[in-house]
GUKOL-912475 format. One record per residue (C-alpha): x, y, z; residue in three letters. Coordinates in pm, 1 decimal, padded with zeros to 6 digits, m for minus. Layout:
N
((X, Y, Z), 'ALA')
...
This chain:
390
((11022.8, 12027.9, 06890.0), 'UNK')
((11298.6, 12262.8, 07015.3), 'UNK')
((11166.7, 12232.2, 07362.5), 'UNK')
((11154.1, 11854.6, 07355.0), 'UNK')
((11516.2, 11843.0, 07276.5), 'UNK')
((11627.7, 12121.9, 07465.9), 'UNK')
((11452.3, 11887.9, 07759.5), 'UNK')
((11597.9, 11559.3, 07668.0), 'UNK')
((11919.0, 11691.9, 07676.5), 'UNK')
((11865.8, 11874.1, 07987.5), 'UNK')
((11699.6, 11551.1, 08129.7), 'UNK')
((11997.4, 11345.9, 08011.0), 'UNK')
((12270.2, 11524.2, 08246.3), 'UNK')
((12039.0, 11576.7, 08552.8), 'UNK')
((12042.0, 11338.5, 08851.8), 'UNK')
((11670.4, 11276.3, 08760.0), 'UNK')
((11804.6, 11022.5, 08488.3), 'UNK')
((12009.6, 10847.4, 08741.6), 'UNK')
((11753.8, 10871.9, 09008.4), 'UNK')
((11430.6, 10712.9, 08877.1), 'UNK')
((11564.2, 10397.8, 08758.2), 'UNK')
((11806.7, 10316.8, 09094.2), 'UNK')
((11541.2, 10474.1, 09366.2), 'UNK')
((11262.3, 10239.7, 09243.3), 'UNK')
((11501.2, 09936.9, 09152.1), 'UNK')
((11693.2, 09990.4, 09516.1), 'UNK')
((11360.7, 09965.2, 09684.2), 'UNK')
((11230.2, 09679.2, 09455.6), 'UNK')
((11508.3, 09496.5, 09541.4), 'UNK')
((11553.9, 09555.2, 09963.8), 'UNK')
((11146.3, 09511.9, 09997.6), 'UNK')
((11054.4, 09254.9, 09745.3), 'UNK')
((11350.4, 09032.7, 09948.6), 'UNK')
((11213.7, 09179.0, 10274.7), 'UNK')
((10871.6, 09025.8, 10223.8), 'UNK')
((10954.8, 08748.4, 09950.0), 'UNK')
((10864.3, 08502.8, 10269.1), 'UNK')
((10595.0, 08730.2, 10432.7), 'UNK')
((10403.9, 08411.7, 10485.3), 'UNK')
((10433.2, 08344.8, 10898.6), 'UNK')
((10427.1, 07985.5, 10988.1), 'UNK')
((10571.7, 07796.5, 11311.5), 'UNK')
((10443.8, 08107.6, 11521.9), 'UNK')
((10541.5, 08029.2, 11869.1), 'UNK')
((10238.2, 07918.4, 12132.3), 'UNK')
((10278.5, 07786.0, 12479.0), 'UNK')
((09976.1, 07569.9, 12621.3), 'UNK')
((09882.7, 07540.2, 12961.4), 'UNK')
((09765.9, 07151.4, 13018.1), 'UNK')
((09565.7, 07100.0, 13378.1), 'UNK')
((09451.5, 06760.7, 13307.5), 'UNK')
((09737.0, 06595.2, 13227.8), 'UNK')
((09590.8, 06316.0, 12986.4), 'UNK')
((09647.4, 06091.0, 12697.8), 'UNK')
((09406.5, 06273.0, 12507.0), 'UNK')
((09518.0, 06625.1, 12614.4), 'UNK')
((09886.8, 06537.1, 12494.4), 'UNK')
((09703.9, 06426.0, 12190.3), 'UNK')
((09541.8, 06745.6, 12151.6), 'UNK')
((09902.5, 06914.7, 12168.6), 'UNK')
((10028.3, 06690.2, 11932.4), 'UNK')
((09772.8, 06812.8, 11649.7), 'UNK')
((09824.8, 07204.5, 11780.7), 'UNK')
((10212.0, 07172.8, 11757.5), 'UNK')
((10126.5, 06944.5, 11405.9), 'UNK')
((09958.1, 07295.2, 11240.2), 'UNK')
((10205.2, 07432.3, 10981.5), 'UNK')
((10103.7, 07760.1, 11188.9), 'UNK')
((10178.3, 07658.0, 11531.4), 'UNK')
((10496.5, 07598.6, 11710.6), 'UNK')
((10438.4, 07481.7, 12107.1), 'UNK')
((10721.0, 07581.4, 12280.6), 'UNK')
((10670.3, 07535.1, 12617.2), 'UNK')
((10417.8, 07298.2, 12775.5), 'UNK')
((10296.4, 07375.5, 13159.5), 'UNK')
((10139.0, 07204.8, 13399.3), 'UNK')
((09973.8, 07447.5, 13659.1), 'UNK')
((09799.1, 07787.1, 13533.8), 'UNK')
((09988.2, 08110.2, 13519.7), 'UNK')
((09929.3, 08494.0, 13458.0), 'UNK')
((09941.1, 08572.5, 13073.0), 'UNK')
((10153.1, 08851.9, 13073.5), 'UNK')
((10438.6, 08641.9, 13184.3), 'UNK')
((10417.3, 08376.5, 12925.0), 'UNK')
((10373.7, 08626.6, 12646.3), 'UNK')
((10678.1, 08840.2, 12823.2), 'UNK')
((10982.6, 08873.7, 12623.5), 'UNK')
((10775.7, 08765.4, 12317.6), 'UNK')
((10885.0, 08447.4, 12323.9), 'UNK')
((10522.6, 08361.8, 12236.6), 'UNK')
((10214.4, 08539.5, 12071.3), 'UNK')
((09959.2, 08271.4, 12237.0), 'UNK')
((09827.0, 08070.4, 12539.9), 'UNK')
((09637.9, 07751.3, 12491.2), 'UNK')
((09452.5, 07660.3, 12788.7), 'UNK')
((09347.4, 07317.8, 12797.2), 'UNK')
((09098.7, 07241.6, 13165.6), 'UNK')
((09072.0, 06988.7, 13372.4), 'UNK')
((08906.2, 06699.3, 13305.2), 'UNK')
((08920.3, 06735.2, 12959.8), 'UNK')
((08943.3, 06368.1, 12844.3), 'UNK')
((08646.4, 06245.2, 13135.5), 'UNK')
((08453.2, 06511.9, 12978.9), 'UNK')
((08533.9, 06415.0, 12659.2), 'UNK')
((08423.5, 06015.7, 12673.7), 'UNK')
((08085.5, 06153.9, 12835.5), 'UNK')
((08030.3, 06356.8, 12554.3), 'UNK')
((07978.2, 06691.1, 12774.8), 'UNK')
((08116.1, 07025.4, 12634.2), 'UNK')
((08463.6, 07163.0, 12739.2), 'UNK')
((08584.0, 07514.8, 12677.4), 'UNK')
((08922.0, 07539.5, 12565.2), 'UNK')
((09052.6, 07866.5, 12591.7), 'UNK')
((09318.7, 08060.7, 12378.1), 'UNK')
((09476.1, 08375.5, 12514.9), 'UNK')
((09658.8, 08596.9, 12162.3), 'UNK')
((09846.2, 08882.4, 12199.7), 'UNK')
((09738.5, 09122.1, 11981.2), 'UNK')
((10002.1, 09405.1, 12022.8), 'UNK')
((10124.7, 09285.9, 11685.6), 'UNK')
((09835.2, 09165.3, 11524.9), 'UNK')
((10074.7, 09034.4, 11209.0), 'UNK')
((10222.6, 08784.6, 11423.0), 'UNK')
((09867.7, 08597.6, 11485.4), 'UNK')
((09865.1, 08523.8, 11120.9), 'UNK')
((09669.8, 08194.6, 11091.7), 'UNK')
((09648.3, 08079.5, 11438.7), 'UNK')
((09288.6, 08131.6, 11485.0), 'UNK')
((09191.5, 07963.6, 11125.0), 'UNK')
((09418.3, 07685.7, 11259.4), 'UNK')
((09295.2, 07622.7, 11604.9), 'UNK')
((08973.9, 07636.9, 11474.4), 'UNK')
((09028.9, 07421.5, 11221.6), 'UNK')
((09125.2, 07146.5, 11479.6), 'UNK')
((08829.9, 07224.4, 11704.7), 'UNK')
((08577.4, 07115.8, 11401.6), 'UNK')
((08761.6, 06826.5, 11322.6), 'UNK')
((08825.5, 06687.3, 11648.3), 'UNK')
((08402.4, 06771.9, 11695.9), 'UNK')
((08361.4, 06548.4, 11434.7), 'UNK')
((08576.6, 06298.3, 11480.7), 'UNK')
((08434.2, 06223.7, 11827.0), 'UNK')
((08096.9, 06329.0, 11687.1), 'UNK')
((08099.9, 06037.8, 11409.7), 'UNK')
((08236.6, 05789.0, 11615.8), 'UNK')
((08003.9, 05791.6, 11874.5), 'UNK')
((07684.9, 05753.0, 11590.4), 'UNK')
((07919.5, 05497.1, 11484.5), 'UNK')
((07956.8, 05305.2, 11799.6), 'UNK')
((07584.2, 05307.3, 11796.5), 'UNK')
((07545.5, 05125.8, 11455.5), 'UNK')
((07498.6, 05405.7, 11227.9), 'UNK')
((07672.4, 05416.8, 10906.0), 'UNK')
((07950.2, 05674.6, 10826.9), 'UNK')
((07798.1, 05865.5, 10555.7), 'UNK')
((07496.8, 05898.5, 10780.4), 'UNK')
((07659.9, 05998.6, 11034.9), 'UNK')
((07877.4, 06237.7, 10828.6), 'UNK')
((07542.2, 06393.8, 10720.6), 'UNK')
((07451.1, 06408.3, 11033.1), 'UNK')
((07745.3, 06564.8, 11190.1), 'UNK')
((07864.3, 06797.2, 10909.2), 'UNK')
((07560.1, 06798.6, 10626.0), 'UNK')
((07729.9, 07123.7, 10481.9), 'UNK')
((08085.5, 07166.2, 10412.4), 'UNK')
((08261.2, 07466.4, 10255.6), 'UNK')
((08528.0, 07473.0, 10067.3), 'UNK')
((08723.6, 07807.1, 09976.9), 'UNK')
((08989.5, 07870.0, 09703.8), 'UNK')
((09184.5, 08196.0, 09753.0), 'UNK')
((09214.8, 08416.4, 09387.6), 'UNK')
((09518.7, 08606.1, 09292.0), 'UNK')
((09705.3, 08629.0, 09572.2), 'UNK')
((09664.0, 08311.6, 09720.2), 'UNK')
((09975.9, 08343.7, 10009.0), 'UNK')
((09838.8, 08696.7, 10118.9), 'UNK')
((10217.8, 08798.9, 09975.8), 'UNK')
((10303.8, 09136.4, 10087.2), 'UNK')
((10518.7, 09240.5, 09731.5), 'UNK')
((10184.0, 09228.4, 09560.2), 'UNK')
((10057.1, 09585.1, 09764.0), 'UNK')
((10257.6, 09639.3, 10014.7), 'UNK')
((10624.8, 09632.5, 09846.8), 'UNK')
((10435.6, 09761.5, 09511.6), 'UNK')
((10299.6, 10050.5, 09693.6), 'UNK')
((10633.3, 10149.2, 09822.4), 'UNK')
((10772.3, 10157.4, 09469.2), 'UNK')
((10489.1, 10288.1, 09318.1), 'UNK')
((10546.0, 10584.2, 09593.8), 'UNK')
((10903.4, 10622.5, 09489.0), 'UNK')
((10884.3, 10656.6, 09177.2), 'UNK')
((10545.1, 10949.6, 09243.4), 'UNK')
((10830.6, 11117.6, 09436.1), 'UNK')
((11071.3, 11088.6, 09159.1), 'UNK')
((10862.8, 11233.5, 08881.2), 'UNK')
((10631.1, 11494.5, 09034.9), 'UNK')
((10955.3, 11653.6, 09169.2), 'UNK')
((11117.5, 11641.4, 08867.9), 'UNK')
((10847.1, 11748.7, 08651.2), 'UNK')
((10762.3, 12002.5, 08902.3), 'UNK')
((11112.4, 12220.3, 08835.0), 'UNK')
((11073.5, 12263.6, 08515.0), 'UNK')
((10890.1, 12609.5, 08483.3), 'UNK')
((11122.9, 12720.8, 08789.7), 'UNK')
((11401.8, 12607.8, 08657.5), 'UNK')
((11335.8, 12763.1, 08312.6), 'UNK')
((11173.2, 13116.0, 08463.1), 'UNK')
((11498.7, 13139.3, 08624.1), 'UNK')
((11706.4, 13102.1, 08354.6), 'UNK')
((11489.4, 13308.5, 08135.5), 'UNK')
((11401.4, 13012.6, 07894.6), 'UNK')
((11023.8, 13003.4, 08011.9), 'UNK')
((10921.7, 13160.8, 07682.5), 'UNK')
((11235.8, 13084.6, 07454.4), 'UNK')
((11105.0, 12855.0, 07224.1), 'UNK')
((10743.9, 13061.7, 07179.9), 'UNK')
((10417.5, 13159.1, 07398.4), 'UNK')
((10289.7, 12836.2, 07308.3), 'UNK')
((10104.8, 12597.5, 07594.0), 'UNK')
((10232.9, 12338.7, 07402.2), 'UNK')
((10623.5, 12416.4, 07418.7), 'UNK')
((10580.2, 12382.1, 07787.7), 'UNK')
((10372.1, 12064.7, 07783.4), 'UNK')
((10602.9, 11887.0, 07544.8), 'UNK')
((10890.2, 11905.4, 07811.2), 'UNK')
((10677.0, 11661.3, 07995.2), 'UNK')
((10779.6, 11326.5, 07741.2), 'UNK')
((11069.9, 11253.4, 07869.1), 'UNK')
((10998.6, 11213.2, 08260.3), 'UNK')
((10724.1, 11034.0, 08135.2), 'UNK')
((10896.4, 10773.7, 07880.7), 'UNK')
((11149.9, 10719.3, 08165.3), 'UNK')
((10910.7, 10671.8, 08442.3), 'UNK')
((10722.6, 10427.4, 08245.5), 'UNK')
((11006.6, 10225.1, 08187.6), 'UNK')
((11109.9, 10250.4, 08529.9), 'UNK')
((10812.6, 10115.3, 08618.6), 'UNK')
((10791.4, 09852.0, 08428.5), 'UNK')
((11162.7, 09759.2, 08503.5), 'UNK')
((11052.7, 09761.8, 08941.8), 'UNK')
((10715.8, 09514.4, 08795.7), 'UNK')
((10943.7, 09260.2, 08615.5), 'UNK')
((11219.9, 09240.9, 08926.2), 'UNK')
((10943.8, 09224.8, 09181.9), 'UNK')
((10869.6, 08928.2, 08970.6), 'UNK')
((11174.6, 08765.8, 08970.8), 'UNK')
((11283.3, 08869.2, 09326.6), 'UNK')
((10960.3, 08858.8, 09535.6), 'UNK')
((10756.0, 08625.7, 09318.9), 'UNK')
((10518.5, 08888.0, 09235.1), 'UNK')
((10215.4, 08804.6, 08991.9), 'UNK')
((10213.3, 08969.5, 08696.2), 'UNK')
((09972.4, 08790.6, 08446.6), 'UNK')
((09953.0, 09084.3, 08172.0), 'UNK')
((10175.9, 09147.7, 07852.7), 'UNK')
((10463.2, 09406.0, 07900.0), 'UNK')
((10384.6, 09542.1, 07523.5), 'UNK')
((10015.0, 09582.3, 07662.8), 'UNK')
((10071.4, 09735.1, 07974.7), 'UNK')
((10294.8, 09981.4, 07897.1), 'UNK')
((09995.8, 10173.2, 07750.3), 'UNK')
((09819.1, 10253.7, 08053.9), 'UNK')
((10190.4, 10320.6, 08204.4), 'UNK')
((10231.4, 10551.0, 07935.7), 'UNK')
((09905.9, 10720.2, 08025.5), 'UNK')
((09974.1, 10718.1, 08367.3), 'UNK')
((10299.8, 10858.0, 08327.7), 'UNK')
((10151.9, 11147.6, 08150.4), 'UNK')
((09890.6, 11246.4, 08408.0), 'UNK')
((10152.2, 11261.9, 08693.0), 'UNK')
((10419.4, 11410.2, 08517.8), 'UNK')
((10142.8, 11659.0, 08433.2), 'UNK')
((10053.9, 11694.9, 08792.7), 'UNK')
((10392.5, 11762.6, 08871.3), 'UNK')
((10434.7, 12063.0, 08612.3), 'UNK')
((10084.1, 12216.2, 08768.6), 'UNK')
((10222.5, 12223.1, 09099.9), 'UNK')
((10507.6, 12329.7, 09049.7), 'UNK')
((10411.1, 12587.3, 08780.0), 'UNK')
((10405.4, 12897.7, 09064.9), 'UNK')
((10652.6, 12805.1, 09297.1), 'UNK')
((10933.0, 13102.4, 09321.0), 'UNK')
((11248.1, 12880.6, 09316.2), 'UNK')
((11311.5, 12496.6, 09319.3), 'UNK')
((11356.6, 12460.5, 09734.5), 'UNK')
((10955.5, 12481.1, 09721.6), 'UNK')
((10876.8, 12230.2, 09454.3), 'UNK')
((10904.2, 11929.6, 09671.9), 'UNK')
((10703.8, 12058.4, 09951.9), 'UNK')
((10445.2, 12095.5, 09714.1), 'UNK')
((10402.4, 11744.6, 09592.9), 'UNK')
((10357.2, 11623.3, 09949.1), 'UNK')
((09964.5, 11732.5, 09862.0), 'UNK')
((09958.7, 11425.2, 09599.8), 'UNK')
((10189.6, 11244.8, 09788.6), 'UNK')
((10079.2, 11143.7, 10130.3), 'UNK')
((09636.0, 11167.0, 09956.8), 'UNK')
((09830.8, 10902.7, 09714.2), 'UNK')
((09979.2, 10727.3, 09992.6), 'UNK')
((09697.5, 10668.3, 10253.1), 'UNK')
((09359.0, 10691.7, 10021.3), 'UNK')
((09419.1, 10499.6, 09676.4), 'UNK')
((09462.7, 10107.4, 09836.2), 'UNK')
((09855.4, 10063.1, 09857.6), 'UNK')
((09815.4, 09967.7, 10302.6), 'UNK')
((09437.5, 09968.0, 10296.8), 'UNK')
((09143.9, 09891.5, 10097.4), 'UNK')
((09006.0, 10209.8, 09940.0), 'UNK')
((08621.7, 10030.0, 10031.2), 'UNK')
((08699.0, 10079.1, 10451.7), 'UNK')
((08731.9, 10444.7, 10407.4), 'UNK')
((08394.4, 10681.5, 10371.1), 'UNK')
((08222.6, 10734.4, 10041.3), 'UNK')
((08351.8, 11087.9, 10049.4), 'UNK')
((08749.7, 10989.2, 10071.5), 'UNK')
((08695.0, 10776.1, 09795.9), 'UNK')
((08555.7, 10986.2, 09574.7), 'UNK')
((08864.3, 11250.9, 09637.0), 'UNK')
((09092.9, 10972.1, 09553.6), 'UNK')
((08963.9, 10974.7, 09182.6), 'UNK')
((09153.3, 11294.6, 09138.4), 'UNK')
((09495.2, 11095.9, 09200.0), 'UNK')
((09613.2, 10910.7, 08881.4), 'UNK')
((09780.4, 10681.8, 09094.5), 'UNK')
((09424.0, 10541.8, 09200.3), 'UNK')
((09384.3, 10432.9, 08851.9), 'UNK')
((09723.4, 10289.5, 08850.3), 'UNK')
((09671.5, 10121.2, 09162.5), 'UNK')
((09317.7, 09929.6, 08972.7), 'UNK')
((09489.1, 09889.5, 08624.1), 'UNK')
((09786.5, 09712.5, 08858.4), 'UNK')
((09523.4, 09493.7, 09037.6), 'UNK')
((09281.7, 09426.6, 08718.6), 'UNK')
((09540.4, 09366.9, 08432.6), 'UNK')
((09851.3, 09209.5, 08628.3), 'UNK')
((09681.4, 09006.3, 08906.7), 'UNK')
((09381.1, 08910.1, 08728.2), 'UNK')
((09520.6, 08922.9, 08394.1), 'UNK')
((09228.6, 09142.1, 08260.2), 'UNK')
((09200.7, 09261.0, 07903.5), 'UNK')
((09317.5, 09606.5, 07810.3), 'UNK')
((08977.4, 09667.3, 07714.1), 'UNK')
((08829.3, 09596.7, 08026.8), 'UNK')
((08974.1, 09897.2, 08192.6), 'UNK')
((08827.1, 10146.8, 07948.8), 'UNK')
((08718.7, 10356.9, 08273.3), 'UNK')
((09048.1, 10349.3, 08423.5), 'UNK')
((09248.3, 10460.1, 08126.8), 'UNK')
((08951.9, 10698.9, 08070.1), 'UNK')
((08970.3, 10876.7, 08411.5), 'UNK')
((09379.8, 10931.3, 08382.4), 'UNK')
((09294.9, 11075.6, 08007.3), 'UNK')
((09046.6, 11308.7, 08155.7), 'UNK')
((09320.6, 11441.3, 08434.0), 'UNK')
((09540.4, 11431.8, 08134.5), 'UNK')
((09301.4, 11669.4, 07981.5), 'UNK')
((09217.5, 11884.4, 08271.1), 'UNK')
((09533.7, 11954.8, 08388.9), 'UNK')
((09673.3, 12071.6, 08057.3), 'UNK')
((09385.5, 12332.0, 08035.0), 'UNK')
((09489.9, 12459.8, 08367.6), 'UNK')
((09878.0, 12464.2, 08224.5), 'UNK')
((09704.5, 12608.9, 07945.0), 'UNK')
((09554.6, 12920.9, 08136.4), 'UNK')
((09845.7, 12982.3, 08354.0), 'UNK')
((10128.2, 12978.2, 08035.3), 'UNK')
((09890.6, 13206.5, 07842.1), 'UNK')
((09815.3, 13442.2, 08153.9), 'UNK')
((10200.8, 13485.5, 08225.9), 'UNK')
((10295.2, 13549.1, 07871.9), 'UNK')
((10027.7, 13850.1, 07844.4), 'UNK')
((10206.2, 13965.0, 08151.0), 'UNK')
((10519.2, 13936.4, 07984.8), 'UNK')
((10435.3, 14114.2, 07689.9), 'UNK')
((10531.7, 14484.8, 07724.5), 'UNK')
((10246.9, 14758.4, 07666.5), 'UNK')
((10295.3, 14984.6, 07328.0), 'UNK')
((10229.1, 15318.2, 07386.9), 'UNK')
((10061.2, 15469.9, 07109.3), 'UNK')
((10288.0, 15651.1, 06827.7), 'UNK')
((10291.7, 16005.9, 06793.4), 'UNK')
((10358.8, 16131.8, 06449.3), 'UNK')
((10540.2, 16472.4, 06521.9), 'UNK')
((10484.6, 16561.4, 06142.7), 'UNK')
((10074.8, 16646.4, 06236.8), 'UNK')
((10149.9, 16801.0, 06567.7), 'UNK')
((10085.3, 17191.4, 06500.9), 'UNK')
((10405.0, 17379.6, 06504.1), 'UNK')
((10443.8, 17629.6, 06771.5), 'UNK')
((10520.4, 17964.3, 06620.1), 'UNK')
């Protein structure tokens, strides 16, 4: 118990206290309004039109219609791609040929070609779902009213034309919003920083002042110095969750009371972490070098820019070790999908069993250094049996 104060107070006057509630919230904050309206719309096309129609300004009409498409310029002869998309003053080329409307009242095929510059592959955001959208409506439009023409009645025709339709219904994230892994990822990052830092100069920071060993040779005086970086990093947490929220429109189905369990667990197992790495580390100018090895594996490998499912079976697996892998699922099962707490038994399992693993290894390593410290008795002599030289 004397450790846990002796670290509160400590913990209260360091710039840790300051530092894990306004890093997170600072980047919560610039981020979440960074990518509150990540959704692209209006992205500028120009079209190329060689025929020079009603029906190919018609056509123009429904591509500049899209919610997705802004036509800028219209043109009338063909020209080189690379100096339309110059300047990026457009991510597209729509090509529409000649003849396009004679072609189109014979009912013969026409190729309409579209020309996307893919140097910034963000910027193309819904133009091919909406130009393709158009395509299979205008098909059917002309489609149906040519079995029409002929006598044919529009539901056959419709079956005819289109007997399967699809529809689709986006879960969770419907508006593909950035704040829900992108901006969450960042924070989530921070805050890894934060902590595994922090935790990580503790047995420095008390070797050096000769406190390693004050309060008794007990594992557990050291691992109790862990509860307060991890109370404060849950709450920082949950703080960042509830502004990304309000700020970036986040979704965050689950109940604060209920998530702040597998917070609190998670909490534990990085702090943890932290204290393991940084257990060995002469002074406190190598602490932070050392949590780059669960930094950057945290960064890349447990799903904050990528999908842990496009990397190798292999890379996966080595992500398990990284409790914020489990965060990362807890985050995407409870909040987004509003999943039961009992659901994500596994989860909370696997940061228990780092949890337990890493303390054993704290374990061995505060036991092995206090034998060391303990000075060797030499036996006593008693001079009272020693023969007496005469």
């Amino acid at each position: 118990m004397n450790s846990l104060i002796d670290e509160w107070k400590y913990v209260a006057g360091s710039k840790y206290f300051r530092l894990i509630f306004i890093g997170p919230l600072v980047a919560a904050i610039f981020f979440g309004l960074m990518f509150s309206q990540n959704q692209i719309s209006e992205s500028p096309v120009v079209v190329i039109d060689e025929d020079h129609s009603l029906y190919s300004r018609q056509l123009i009409s429904k591509i500049n219609a899209s919610p997705y498409m802004n036509v800028t310029n219209v043109y009338s002869s063909r020209m080189a791609p690379e100096t339309l998309l110059a300047n990026e003053q457009a991510v597209a080329v729509i090509m529409l040929p000649k003849q396009l409307e004679i072609r189109q009242q014979q009912g013969i095929s026409t190729n309409i070609g579209i020309l996307m510059d893919n140097t910034m592959p963000s910027g193309l955001t819904g133009i091919r779902t909406a130009i393709q959208e158009i395509i299979v409506t205008e098909n059917m439009t002309l489609s149906m009213t040519r079995l029409l023409q002929k006598g044919m009645d529009a539901e056959t025709s419709k079956g005819l034309v289109s007997p399967l339709s699809l529809q689709q219904r986006m879960l969770f994230n419907p508006t593909t919003s950035y704040v829900g892994f992108m901006v969450l990822g960042f924070v989530n990052i921070v805050v890894l920083m934060i902590t595994t830092s922090a935790a990580g100069s503790i047995v420095p920071r008390l070797r050096q002042e000769g406190k390693l060993f004050a309060n008794g040779k007990s594992p557990v005086q050291l691992w109790i110095r862990i509860v307060p970086y991890a109370v404060m990093t849950s709450l920082s947490l949950l703080l960042c969750y509830g502004l990304l929220k309000q700020v970036g429109g986040m979704r965050f189905e689950a109940e604060p009371y209920l998530f702040i369990i597998p917070l609190l667990v998670y909490a534990f197992a990085l702090s943890l972490m932290g204290l393991l790495i940084g257990y060995s580390a002469k002074d406190l100018s190598k602490v932070n070098s050392r949590t780059n090895f669960v930094l950057y594996p945290s960064f890349l490998a447990t799903g904050i820019q990528l999908t842990p499912l496009a990397f190798p079976e292999p890379f996966q697996i080595s992500a398990w070790v990284l409790p914020m892998n489990w965060l990362n699922r807890l985050i995407r099962g409870m909040a987004f999908r509003d999943g039961a707490l009992t659901a994500y038994s596994q989860e909370i399992g696997a940061l228990l069993i780092i949890i337990g693993v890493v303390s054993l290894l704290i374990g061995l390593l505060v036991l092995q250094e206090a034998r060391k410290a303990t000075p060797s008795r030499e036996p006593l002599v008693n001079s009272d049996v020693l023969p007496s030289s005469s």
